[in-house]
C-alpha positions as a Markdown table, in Angstrom:
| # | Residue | x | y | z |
|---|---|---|---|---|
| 1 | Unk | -33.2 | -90.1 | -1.4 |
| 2 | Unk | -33.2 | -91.2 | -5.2 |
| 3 | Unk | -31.4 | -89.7 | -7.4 |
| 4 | Unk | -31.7 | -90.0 | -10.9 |
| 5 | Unk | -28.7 | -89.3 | -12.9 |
| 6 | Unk | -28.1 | -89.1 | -16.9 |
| 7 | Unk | -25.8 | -90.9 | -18.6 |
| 8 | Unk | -24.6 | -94.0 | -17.9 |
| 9 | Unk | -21.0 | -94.1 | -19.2 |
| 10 | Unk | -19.5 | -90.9 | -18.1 |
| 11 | Unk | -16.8 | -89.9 | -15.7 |
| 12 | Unk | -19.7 | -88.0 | -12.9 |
| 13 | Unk | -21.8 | -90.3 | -13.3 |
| 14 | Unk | -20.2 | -93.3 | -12.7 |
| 15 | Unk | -18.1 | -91.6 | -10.1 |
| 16 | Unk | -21.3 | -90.6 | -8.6 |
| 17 | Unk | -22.9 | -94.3 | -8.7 |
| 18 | Unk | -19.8 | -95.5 | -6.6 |
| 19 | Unk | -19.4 | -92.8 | -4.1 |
| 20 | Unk | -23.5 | -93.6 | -3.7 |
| 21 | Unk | -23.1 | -97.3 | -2.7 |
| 22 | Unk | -21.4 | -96.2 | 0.7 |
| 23 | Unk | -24.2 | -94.3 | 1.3 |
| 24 | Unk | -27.4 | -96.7 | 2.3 |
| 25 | Unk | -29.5 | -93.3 | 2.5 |
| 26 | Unk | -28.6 | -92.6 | -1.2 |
| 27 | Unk | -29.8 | -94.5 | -4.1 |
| 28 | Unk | -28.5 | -93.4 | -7.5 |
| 29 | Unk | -30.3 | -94.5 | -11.5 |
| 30 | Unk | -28.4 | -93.8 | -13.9 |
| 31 | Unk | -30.0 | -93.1 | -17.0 |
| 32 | Unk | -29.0 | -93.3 | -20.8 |
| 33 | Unk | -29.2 | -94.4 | -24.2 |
| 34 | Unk | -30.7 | -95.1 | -25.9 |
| 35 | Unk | -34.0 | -95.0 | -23.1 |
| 36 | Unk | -32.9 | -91.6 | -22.7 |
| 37 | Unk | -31.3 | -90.2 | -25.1 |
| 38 | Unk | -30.5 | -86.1 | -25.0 |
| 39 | Unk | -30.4 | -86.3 | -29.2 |
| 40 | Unk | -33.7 | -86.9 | -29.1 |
| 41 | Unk | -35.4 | -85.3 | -26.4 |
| 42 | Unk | -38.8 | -86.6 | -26.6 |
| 43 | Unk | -37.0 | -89.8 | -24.9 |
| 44 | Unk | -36.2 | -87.7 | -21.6 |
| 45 | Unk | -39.7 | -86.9 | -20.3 |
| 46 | Unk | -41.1 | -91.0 | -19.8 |
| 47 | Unk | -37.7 | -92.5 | -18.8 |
| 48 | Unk | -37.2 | -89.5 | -15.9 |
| 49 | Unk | -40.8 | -89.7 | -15.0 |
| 50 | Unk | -40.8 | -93.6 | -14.7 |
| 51 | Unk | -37.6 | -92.9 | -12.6 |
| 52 | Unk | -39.9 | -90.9 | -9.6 |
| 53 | Unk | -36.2 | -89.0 | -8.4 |
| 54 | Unk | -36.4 | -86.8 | -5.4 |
| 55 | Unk | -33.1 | -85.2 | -7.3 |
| 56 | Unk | -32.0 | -85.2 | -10.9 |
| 57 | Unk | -28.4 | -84.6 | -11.9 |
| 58 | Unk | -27.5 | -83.9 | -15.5 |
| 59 | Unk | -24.3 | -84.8 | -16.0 |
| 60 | Unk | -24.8 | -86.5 | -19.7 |
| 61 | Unk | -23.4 | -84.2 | -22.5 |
| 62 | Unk | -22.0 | -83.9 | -25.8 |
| 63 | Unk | -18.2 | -83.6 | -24.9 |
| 64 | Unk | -16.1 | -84.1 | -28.1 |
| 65 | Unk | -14.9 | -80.2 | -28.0 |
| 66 | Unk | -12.6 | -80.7 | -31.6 |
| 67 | Unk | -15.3 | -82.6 | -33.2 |
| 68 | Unk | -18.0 | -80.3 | -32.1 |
| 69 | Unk | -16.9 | -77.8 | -34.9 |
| 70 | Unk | -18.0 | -80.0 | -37.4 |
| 71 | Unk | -21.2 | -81.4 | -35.7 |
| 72 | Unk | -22.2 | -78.0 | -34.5 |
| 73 | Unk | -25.4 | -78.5 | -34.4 |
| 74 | Unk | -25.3 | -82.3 | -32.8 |
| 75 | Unk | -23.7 | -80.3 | -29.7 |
| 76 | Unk | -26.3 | -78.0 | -29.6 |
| 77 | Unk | -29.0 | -80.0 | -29.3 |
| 78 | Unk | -27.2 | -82.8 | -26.9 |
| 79 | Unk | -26.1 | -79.6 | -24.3 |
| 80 | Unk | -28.6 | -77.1 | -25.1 |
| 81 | Unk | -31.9 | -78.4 | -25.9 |
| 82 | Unk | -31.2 | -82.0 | -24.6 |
| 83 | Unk | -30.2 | -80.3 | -21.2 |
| 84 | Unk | -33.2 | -78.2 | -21.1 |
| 85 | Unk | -35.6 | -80.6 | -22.0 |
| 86 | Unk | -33.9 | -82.6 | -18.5 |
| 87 | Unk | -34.5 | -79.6 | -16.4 |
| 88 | Unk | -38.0 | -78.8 | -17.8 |
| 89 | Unk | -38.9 | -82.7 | -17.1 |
| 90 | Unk | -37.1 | -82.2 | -13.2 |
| 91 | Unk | -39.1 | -79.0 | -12.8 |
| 92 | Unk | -42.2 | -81.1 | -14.0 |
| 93 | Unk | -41.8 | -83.9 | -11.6 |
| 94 | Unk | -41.3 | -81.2 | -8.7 |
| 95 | Unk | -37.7 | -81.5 | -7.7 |
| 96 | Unk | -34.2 | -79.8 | -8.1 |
| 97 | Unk | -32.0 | -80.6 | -10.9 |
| 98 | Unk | -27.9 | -80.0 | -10.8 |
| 99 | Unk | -26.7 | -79.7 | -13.7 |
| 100 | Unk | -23.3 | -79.8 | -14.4 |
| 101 | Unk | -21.6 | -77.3 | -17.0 |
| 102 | Unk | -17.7 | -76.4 | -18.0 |
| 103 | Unk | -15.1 | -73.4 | -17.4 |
| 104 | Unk | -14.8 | -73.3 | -21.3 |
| 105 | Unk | -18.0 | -70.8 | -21.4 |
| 106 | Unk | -15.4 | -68.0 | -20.5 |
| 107 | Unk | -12.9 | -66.9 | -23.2 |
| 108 | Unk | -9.9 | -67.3 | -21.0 |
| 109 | Unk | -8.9 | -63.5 | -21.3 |
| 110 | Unk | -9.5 | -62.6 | -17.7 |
| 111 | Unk | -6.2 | -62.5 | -15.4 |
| 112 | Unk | -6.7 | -64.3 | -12.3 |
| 113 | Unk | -9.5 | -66.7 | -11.1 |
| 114 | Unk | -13.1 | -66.1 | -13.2 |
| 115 | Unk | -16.3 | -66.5 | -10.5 |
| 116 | Unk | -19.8 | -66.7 | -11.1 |
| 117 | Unk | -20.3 | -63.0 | -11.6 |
| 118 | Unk | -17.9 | -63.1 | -14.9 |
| 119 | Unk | -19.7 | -62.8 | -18.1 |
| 120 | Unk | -19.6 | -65.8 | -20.2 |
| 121 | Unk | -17.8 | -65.6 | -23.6 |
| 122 | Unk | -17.3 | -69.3 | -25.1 |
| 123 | Unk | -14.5 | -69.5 | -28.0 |
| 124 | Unk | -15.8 | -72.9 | -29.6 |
| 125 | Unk | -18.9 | -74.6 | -30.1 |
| 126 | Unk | -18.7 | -77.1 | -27.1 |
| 127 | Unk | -18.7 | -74.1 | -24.6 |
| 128 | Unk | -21.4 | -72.1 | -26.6 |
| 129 | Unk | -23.5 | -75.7 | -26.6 |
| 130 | Unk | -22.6 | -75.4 | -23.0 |
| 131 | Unk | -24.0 | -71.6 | -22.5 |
| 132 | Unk | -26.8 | -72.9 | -23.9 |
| 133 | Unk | -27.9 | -75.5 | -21.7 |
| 134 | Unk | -27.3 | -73.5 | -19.0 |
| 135 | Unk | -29.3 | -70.7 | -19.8 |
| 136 | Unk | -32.2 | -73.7 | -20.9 |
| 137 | Unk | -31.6 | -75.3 | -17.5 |
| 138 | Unk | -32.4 | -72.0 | -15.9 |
| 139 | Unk | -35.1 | -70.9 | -17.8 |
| 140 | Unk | -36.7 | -74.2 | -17.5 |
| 141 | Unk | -36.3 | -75.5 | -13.6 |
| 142 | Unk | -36.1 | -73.0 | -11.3 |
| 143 | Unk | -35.1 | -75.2 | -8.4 |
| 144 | Unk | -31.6 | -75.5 | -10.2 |
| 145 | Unk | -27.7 | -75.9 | -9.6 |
| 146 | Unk | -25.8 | -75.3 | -12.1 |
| 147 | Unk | -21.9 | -76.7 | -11.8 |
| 148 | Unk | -19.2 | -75.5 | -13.6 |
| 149 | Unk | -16.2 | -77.5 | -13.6 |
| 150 | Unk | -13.1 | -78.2 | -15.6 |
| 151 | Unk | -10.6 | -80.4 | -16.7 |
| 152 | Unk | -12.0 | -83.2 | -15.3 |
| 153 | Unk | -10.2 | -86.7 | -14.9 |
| 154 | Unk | -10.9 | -90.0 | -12.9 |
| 155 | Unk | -10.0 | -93.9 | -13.5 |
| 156 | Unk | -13.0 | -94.1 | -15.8 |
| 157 | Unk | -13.9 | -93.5 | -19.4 |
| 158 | Unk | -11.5 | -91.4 | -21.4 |
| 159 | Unk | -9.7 | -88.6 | -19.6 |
| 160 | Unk | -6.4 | -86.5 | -19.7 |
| 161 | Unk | -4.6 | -88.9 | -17.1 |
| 162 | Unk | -5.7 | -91.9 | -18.7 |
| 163 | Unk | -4.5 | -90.6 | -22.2 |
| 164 | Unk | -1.1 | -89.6 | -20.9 |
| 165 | Unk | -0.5 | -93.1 | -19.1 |
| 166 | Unk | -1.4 | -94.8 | -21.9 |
| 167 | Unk | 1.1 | -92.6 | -24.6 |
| 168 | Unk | 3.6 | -93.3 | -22.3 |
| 169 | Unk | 3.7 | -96.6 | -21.9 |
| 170 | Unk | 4.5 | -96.5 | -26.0 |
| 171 | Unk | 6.8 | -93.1 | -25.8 |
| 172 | Unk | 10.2 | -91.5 | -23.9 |
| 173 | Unk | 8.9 | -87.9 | -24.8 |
| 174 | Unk | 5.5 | -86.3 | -24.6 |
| 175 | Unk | 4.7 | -83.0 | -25.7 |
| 176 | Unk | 2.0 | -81.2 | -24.0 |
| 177 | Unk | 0.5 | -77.8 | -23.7 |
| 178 | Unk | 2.1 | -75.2 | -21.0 |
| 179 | Unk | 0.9 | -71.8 | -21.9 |
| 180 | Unk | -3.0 | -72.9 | -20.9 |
| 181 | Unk | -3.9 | -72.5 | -17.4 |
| 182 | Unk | -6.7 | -74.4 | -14.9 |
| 183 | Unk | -8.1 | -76.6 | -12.3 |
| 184 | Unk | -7.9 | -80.2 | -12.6 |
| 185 | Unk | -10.8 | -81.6 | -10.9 |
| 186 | Unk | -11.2 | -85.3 | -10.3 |
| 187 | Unk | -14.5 | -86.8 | -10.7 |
| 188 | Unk | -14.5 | -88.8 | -7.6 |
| 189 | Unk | -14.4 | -85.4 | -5.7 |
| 190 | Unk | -16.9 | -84.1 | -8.1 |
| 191 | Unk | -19.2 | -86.8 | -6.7 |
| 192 | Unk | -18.7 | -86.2 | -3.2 |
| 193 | Unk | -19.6 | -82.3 | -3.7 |
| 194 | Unk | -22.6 | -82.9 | -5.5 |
| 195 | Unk | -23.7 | -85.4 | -2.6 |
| 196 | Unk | -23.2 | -83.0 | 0.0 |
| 197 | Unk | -25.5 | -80.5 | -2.3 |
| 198 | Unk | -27.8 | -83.4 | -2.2 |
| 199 | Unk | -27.9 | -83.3 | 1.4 |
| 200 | Unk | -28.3 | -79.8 | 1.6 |
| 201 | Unk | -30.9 | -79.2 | -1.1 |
| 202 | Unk | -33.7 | -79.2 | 1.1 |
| 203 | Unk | -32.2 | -77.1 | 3.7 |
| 204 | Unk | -33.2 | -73.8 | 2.4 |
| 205 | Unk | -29.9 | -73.4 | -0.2 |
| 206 | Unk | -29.8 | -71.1 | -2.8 |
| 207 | Unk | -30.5 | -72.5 | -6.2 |
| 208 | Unk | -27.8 | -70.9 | -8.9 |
| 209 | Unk | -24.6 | -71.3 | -10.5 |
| 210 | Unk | -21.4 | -72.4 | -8.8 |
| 211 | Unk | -17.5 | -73.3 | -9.6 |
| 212 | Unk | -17.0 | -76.0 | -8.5 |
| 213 | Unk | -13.1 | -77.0 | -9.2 |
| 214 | Unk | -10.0 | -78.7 | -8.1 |
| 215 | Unk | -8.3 | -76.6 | -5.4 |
| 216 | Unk | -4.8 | -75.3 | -6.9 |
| 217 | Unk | -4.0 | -74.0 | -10.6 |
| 218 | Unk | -1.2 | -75.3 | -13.3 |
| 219 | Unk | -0.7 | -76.0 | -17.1 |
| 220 | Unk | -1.3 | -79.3 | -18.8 |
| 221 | Unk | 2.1 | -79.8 | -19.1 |
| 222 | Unk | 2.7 | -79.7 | -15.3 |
| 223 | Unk | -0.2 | -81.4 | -14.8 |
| 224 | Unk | 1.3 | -84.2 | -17.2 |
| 225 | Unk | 4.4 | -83.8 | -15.2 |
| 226 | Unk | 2.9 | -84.6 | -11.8 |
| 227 | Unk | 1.1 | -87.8 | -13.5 |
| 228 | Unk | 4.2 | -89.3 | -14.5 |
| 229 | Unk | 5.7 | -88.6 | -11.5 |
| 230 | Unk | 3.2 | -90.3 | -9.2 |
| 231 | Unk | 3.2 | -93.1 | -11.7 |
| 232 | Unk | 6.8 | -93.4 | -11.6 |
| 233 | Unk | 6.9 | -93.7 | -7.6 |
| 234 | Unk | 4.8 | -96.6 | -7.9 |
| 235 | Unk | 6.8 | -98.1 | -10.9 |
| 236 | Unk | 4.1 | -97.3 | -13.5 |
| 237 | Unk | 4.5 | -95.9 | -16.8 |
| 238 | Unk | 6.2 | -92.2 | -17.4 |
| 239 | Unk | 8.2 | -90.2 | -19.8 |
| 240 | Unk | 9.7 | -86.7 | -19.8 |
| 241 | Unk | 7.4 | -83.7 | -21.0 |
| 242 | Unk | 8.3 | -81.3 | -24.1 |
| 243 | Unk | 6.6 | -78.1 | -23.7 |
| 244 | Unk | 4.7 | -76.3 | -26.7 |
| 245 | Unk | 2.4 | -73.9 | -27.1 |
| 246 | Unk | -1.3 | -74.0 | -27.8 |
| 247 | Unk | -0.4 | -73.0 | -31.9 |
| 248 | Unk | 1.7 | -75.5 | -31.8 |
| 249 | Unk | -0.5 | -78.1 | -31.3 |
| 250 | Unk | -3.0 | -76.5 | -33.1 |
| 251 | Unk | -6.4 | -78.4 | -31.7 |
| 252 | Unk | -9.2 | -77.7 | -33.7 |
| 253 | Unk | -11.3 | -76.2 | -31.5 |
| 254 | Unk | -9.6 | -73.2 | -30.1 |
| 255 | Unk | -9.5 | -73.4 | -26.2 |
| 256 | Unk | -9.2 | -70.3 | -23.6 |
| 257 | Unk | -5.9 | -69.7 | -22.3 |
| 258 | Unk | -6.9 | -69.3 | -18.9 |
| 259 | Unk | -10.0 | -71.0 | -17.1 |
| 260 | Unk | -9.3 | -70.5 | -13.6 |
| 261 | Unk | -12.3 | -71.4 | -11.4 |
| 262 | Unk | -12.5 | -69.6 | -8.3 |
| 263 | Unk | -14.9 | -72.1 | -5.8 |
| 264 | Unk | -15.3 | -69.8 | -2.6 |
| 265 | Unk | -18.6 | -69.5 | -3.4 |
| 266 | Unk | -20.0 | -73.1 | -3.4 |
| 267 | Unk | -17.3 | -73.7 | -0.6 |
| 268 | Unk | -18.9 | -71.2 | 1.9 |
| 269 | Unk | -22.6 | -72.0 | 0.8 |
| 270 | Unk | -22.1 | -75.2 | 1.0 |
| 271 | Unk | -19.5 | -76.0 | 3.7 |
| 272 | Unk | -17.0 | -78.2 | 1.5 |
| 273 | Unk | -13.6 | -77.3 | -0.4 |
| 274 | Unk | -12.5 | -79.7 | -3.3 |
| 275 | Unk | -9.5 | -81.4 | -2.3 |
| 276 | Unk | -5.5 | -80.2 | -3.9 |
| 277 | Unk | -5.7 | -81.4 | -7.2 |
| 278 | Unk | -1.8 | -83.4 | -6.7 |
| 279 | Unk | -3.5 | -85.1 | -4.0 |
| 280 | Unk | -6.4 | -86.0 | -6.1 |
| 281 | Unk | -4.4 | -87.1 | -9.1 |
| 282 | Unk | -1.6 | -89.3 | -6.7 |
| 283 | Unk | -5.2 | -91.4 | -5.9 |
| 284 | Unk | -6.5 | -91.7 | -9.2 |
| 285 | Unk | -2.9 | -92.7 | -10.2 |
| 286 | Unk | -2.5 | -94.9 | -8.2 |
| 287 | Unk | -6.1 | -96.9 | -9.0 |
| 288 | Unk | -5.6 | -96.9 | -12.0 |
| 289 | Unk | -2.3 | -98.4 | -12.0 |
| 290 | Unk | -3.6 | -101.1 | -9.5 |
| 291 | Unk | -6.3 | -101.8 | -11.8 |
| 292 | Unk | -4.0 | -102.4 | -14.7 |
| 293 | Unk | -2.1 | -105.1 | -12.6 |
């Protein structure tokens, strides 16, 4: 099975390449600028075609959410066009495509745990972009899985866990949001999922969109909490947590309040739960600590 995946720098994909090399069955290309470049989508037909995937994954996306509101139309055509013009080349080549999308196309009004059956309603230009390249991904490759995660964090790139190690190594205090509400996901277990959709995308599996999500719900601020704390067992870098609200910190971008992802139905299609996100983050804490030594 090759498996051609977009983007070469970002948390999935990289997450994917690694969890791929214990798998001899399983050969993952990454894919990305500027060969294959989503800004300019004329680039993604040769480079995927040259490729010759069984599977594609589109994982590569415009994913500055603040900044977005200025370069609105940047995001659209990295996550909207740019995503569709990936699906329309997978669908050309004759195989599925997963594509992976965000819990910030819902407005975060709902009470409770949103599924697939919830109608999207993005606050900010990153989840409309988002929208958008779903509904191109769709529309274009009918073969198609369609991912929506959130918050998601691993020991690569630039990520919530990363950030918060890194402000504390500098800081006794750290104020972070309390009064927003998710799934932390960790890439690593993002990876393993899509690899067992991999291995059952030819087994007659319905083609759609699933959550897919870290198993258990909290705030960023508890979610910084727990961070410090399993850095602080292993005599990393912590500090206490202020809580404020979202109009305190006053991001750009305005973001949902609550994005719950509710995953029982990739879990019981599929046959695989995402791990307890606290027992995802101790790991991720804990390599990325080691790799700092």
């Amino acid at each position: 099975m090759r498996i051609a995946v977009t983007g070469t720098r970002g948390q999935v994909a990289l997450a994917l390449m690694e969890r791929a090399m214990a798998l001899p069955q399983v050969e993952v290309v990454a894919l990305g600028r500027p060969d294959l470049d989503l800004a300019r989508p004329e680039t993604i037909w040769p480079v995927l075609a040259s490729s010759r995937p069984d599977l594609v994954v589109s994982a590569a996306a415009y994913t500055a959410v603040d900044l977005a509101e200025d370069e609105p139309e940047l995001a659209h055509r990295i996550n909207g066009t740019g995503a569709g013009a990936v699906a329309e080349a997978a669908s050309r080549l004759g195989v599925p495509i997963i594509h992976l999308s965000t819990d910030y196309v819902f407005d975060g009004k709902r009470q409770g745990a949103y599924h697939e059956t919830d109608a999207p309603a993005p606050l900010n230009v990153y989840g409309a972009s988002k929208l958008a390249g779903e509904m191109a991904v769709a529309a274009a490759a009918p073969r198609h899985f369609i991912l929506r995660t959130s918050w998601v964090y691993s020991p690569f790139g630039t990520n919530f866990v990363k950030t918060m190690l890194r402000l504390a190594s500098g800081r006794d205090e750290i104020a972070v949001v309390a009064d927003q509400q998710g799934n932390p996901s960790s890439a690593l277990d993002i990876a393993d999922a899509i690899l067992r959709v991999v291995a059952a995308s030819g087994e007659g599996v319905h083609y759609g969109t699933y959550h897919l999500a870290g198993t258990g719900t909290t705030s960023w601020a508890d979610f910084a909490r727990h961070v410090f704390s399993a850095s602080r067992a292993l005599g990393g870098a912590w500090a206490e947590v202020r809580d404020i609200t979202a109009a305190e910190f006053a991001a750009p971008a305005p973001r949902p309040m609550n994005t719950q992802l509710s995953s029982t139905k990739f879990g019981s299609t599929f046959g695989w739960t995402m791990p307890y996100w606290r027992q995802s983050v101790d790991g991720i804490v804990s390599r990325i600590i080691s790799d700092s030594l």
